[in-house]
C-alpha positions in Angstrom: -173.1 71.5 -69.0 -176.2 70.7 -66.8 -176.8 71.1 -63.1 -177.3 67.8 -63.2 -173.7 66.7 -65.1 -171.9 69.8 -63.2 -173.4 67.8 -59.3 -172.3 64.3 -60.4 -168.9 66.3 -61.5 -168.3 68.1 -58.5 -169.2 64.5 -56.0 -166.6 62.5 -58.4 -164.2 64.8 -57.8 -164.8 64.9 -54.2 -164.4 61.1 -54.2 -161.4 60.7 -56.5 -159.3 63.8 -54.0 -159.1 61.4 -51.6 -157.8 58.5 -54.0 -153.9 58.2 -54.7 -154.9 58.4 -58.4 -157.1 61.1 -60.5 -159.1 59.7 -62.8 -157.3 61.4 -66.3 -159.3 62.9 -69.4 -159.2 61.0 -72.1 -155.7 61.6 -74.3 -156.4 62.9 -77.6 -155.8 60.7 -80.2 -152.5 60.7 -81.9 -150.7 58.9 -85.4 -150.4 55.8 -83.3 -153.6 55.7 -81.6 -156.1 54.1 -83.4 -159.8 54.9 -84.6 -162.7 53.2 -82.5 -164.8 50.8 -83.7 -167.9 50.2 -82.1 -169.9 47.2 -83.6 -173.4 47.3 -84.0 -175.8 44.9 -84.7 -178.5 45.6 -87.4 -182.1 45.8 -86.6 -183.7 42.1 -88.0 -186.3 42.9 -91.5 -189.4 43.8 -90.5 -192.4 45.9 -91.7 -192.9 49.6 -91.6 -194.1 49.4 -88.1 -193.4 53.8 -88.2 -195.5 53.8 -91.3 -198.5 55.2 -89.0 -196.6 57.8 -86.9 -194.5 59.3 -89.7 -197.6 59.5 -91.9 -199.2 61.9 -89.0 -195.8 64.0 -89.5 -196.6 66.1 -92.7 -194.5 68.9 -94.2 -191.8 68.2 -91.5 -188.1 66.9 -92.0 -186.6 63.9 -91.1 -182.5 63.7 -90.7 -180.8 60.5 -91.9 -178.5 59.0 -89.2 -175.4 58.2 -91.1 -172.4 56.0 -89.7 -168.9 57.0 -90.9 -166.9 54.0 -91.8 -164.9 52.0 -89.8 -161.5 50.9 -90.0 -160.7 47.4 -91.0 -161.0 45.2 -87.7 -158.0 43.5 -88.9 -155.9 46.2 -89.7 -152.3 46.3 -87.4 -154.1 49.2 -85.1 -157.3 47.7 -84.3 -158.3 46.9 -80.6 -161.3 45.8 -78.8 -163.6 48.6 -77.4 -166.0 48.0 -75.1 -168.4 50.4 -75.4 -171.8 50.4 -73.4 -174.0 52.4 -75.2 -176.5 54.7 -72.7 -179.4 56.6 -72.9 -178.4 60.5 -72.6 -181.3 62.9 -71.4 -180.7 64.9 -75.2 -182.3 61.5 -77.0 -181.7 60.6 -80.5 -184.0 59.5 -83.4 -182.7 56.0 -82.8 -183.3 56.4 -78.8 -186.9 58.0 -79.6 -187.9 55.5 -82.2 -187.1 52.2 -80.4 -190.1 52.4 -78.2 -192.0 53.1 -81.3 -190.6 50.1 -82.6 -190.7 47.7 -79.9 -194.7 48.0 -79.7 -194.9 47.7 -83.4 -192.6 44.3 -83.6 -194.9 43.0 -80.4 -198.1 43.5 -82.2 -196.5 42.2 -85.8 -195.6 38.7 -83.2 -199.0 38.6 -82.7 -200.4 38.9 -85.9 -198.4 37.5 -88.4 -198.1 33.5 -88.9 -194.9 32.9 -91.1 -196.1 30.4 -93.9 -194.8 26.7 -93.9 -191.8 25.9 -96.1 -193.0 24.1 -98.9 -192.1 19.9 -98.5 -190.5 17.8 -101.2 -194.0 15.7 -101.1 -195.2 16.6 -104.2 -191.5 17.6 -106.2 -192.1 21.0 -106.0 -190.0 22.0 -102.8 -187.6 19.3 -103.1 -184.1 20.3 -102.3 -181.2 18.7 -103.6 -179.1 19.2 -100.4 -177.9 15.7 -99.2 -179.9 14.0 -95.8 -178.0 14.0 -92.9 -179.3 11.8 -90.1 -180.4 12.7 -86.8 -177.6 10.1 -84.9 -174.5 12.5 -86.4 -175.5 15.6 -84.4 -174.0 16.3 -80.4 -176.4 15.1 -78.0 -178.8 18.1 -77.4 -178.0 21.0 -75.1 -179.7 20.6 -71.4 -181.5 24.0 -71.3 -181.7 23.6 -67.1 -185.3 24.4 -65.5 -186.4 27.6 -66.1 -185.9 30.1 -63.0 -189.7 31.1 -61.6 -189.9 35.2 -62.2 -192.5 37.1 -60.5 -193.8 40.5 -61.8 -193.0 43.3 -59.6 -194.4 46.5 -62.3 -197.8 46.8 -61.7 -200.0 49.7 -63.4 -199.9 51.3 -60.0 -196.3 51.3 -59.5 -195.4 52.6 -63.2 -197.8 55.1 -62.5 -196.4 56.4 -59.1 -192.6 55.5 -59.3 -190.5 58.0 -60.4 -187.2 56.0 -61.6 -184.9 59.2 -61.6 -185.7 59.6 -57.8 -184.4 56.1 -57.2 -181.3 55.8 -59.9 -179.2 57.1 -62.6 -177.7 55.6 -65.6 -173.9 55.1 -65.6 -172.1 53.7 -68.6 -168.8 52.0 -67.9 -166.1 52.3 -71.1 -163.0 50.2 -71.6 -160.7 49.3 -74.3 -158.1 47.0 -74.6 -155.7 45.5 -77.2 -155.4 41.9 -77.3 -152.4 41.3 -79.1 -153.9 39.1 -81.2 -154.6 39.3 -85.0 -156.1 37.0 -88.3 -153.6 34.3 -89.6 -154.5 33.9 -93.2 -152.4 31.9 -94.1 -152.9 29.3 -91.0 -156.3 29.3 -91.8 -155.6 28.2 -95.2 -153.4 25.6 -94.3 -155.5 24.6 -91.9 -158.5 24.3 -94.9 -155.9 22.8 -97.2 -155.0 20.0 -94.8 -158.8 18.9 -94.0 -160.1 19.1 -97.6 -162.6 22.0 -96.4 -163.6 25.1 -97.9 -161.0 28.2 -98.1 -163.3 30.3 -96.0 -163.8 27.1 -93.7 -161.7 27.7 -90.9 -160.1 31.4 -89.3 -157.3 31.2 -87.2 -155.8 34.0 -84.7 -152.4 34.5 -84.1 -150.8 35.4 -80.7 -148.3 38.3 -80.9 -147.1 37.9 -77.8 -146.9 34.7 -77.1 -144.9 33.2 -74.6 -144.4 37.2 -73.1 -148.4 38.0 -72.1 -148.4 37.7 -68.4 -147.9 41.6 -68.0 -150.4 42.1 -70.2 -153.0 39.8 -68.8 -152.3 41.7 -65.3 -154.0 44.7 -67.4 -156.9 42.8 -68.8 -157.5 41.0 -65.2 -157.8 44.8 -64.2 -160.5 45.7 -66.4 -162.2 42.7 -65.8 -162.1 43.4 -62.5 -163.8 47.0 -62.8 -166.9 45.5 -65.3 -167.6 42.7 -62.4 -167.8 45.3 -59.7 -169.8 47.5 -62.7 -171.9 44.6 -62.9 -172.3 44.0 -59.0 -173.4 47.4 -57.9 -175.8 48.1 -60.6 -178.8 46.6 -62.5 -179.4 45.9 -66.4 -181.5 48.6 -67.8 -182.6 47.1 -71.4 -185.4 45.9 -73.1 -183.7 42.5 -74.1 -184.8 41.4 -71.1 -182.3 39.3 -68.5 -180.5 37.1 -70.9 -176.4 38.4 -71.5 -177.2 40.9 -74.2 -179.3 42.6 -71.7 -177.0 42.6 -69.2 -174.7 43.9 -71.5 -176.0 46.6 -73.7 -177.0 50.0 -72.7 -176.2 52.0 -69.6 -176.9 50.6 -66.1 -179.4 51.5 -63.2 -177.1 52.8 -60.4 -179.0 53.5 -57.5 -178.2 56.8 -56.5 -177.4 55.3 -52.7 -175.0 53.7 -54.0 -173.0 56.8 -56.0 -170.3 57.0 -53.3 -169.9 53.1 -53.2 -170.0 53.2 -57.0 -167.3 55.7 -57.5 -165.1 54.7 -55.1 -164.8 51.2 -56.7 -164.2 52.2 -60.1 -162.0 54.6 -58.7 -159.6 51.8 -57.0 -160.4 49.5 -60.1 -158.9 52.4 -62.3 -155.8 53.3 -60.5 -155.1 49.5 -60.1 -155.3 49.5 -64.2 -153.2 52.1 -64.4 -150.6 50.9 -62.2 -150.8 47.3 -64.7 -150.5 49.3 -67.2 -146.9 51.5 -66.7 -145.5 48.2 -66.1 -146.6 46.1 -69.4 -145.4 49.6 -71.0 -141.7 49.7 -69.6 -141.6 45.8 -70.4 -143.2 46.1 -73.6 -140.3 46.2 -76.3 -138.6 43.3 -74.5 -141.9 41.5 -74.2 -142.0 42.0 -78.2 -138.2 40.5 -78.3 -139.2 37.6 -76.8 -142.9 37.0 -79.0 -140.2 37.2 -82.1 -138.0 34.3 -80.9 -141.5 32.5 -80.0 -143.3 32.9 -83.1 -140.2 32.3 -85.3 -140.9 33.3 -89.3 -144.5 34.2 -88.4 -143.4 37.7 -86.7 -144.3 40.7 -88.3 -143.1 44.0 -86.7 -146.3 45.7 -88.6 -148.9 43.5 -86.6 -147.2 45.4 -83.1 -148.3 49.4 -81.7 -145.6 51.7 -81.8 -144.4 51.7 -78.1 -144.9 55.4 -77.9 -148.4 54.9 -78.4 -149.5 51.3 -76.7 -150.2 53.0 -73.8 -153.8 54.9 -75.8 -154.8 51.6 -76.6 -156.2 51.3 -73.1 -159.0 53.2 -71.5 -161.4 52.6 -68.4 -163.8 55.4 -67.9 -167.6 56.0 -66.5 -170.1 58.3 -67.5 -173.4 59.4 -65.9 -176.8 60.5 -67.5 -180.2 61.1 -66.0 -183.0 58.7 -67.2 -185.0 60.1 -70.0 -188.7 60.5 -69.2 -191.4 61.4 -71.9 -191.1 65.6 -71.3 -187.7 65.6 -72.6 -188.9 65.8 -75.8 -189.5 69.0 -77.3 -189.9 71.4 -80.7 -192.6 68.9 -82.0 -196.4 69.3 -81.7 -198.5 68.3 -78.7 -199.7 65.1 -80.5 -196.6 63.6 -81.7 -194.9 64.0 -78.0 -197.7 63.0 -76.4 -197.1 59.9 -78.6 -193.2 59.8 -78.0 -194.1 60.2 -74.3 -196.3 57.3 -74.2 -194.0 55.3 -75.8 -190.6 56.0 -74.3 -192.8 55.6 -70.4 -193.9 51.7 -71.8 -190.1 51.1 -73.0 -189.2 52.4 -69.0 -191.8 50.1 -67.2 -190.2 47.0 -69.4 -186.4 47.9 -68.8 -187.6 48.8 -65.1 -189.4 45.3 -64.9 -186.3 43.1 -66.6 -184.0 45.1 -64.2 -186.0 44.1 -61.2 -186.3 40.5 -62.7 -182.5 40.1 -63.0 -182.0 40.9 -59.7 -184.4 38.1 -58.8 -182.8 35.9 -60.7 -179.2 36.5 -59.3 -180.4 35.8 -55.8 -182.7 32.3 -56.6 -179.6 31.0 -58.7 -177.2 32.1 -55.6 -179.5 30.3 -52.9 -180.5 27.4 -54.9 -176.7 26.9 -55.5 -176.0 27.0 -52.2 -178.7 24.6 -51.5 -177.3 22.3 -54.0 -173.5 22.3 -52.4 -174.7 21.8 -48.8 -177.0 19.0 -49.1 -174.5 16.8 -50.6 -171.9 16.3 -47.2 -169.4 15.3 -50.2 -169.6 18.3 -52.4 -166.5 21.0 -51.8 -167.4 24.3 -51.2 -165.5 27.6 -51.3 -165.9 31.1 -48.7 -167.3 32.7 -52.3 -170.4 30.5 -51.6 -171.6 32.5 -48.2 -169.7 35.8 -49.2 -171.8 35.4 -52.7 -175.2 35.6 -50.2 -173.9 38.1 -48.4 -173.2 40.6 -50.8 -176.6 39.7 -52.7 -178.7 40.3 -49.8 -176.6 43.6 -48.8 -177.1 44.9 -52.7 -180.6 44.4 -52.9 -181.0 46.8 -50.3 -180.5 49.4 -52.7 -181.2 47.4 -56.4 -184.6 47.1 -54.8 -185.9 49.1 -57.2 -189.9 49.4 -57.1 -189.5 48.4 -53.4 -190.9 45.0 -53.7 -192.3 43.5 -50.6 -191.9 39.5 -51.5 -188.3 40.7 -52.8 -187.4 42.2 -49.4 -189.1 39.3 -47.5 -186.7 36.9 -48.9 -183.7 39.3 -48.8 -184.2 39.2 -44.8 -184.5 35.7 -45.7 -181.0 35.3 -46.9 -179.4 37.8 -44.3 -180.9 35.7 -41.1 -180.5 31.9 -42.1 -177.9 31.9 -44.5 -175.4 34.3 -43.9 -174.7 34.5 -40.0 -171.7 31.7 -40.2 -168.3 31.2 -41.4 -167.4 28.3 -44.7 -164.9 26.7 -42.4 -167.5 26.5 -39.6 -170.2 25.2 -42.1 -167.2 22.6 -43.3 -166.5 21.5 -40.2 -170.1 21.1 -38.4 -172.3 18.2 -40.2 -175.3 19.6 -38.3 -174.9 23.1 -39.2 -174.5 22.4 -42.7 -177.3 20.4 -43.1 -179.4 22.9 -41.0 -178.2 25.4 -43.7 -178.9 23.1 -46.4 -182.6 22.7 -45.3 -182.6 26.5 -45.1 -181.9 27.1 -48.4 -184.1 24.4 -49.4 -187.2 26.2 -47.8 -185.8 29.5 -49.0 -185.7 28.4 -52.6 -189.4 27.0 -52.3 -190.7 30.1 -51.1 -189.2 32.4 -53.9 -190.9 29.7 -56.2 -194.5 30.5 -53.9 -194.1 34.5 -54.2 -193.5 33.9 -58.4 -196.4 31.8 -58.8 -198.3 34.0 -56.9 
């Protein structure tokens, strides 16, 4: 173990003593407990964007990453695991290789023109696919106005910054089971009955139907710990801000925020736990009652083994440092100076799309807000002013590259829109449409410092 892994040890445990519930190792797996499956989505066609590098590379051996394979997702012992994958400080090919990658793939964008598909103008491309006209289709999504992002990496500040002073990346685990499995046979009814295609339709059936409060109580739980995982820490991905960015990968925690961090997954974890050893007292009679529910459809092989449901639950954290280009050693001076250069441009982009998603979160917040007050008959919940609140306290800390047009309309936020109650708002027209204008300005300027 590190000095870094055996410090963030020793302050976790420091936190979690003064919790009423220590957070547990992980149970090792037993005949009940089921295999993880951790999906993964493959990389799209493209050229051999490596072609270059690995050419440089003579007379030197390259491994072959291998994936075992994975139980059948339908299979009677197969949950959901939520795995968020992070970038350890010991990388693997995969971790070294993507920045490789992404510059290759950016410069193929700008160089290759995909051909036209041939037309049916001259009989040669004709399809023999049936026309289906434009009137059958749903009335086109409404994409909304796109959200005004200004650029806060400049050369300077990827030069200067030194992300592992500021944060550290903190991947948040959970699994769950769902209780929920393929129907088959619905689904070919269901196919049957419409005149479709066998493969048409796939239908899910509820094993504990009628009987799933308790377990929703545990799934509410972990929700619960990924919204404050989410809250007190920023995207660090090269997807940029859209949900599989926010998603994927470790997080940037700020390291002010470890204590705050901790403490909240610590409370969100014995609150699972305390879910939890009461769906698994109630479980076999929760199980009675699904069978009277679901009638002839019940099959006792679809349900865990009581003994056991317990492993098919987990909520857990992990900390790593954020690789920088040194890390990489054993090879000559050219390919890590390559490796280096690559992996510091892959930093500056998830470092920009982190700062960027922040941005976002607080322009959507305000111009929400600006949105509900300005119509004196729109309702309005306390979440609208506590939702301010707690964006301009975080981006105290998520201010990452300490941006001065972010901070300006952080102080913003704190002074015009945050000093009053919802009821007061809801009671005083003035106020409200005071704060309204507020927000209105507010909104206007974020828009000013991103066309900047």
């Amino acid at each position: 173990m590190s000095d870094f892994d055996t410090d963030i040890a020793s302050l976790l445990n420091d936190v979690l003593e003064e919790k009423p519930v220590v957070l547990p190792d992980d149970q090792p797996a037993t005949p009940e407990e089921v295999t993880t499956v951790v999906k993964a989505t493959e990389p799209d066609a493209t050229e051999d964007i490596l072609g270059d590098f690995m050419n440089e590379i003579a007379d030197e051996q390259v491994g072959v990453i291998t994936t075992a394979p994975t139980p059948a997702p339908d299979s009677p012992e197969a949950i959901e695991e939520e795995v968020t994958q992070c970038v350890t400080s010991e990388l693997t090919t995969e971790d070294v290789l993507a920045g490789i990658e992404a510059e290759g793939l950016e410069q193929a964008s700008e160089d290759e023109t995909p051909e036209p598909e041939p037309t049916g103008d001259d009989g040669a491309g004709s399809s023999t696919q049936p026309e289906i006209a434009e009137h059958v289709f749903s009335t086109p999504t409404d994409q909304g106005t796109a959200i005004p992002l200004p650029t806060f990496t400049s050369d300077e500040i990827a030069e200067e910054l030194d992300i592992r002073n500021f944060a550290t990346l903190v991947t948040l685990n959970t699994a769950r089971w769902h209780a929920k499995v393929k129907d088959n046979k619905a689904a070919k009814d269901a196919a049957d009955a419409s005149g479709a295609d066998a493969e048409a339709f796939e239908a899910r059936k509820k094993l504990l139907v009628g009987a799933d409060e308790k377990l929703r109580a545990v799934h509410k739980a972990i929700d619960l710990a990924r919204t404050e995982h989410y809250r007190l820490t920023l995207p660090w991905s090269t997807v940029g801000v859209n949900d599989q960015g926010k998603r994927s990968g470790g997080r940037l925690m700020p390291n002010t925020l470890f204590m705050e961090y901790t403490t909240a997954m610590a409370r969100c974890k014995a609150e699972m736990d305390a879910k939890l050893s009461v769906f698994e007292q109630a479980y076999p009679t929760l199980v009675t009652i699904a069978q009277q529910n679901l009638g002839s459809a019940f099959d006792p092989a679809e349900y865990p083994n009581p003994s056991s449901i317990g492993a098919h639950f987990r909520l857990s954290f992990d900390f790593n440092p954020i690789p920088v280009g040194s890390d990489f050693k054993g090879l000559q001076d050219a390919q890590i100076q390559k490796l280096g250069t690559a992996l510091e441009s892959k930093t500056r982009t998830m470092l920009e799309n982190a700062m960027q998603d922040a941005w976002k979160q607080l322009y959507e917040s305000v111009q929400h807000a600006q949105a509900r007050l300005s119509n004196p008959d729109a309702m309005f919940h306390a979440t609208l002013i506590t939702r301010l609140q707690d964006h301009a306290t975080m981006l105290k800390h998520l201010n990452a590259t300490g941006d001065a047009g972010m901070e300006e309309v952080r102080k913003l936020v704190e002074d015009k829109l945050t000093k009053h109650d919802a009821k007061d708002i809801r009671d005083d027209d003035a106020l409200r449409k005071r704060l309204a204008g507020e927000a209105a300005t507010i909104v206007k300027r974020m828009e000013e410092i991103a066309d900047a």
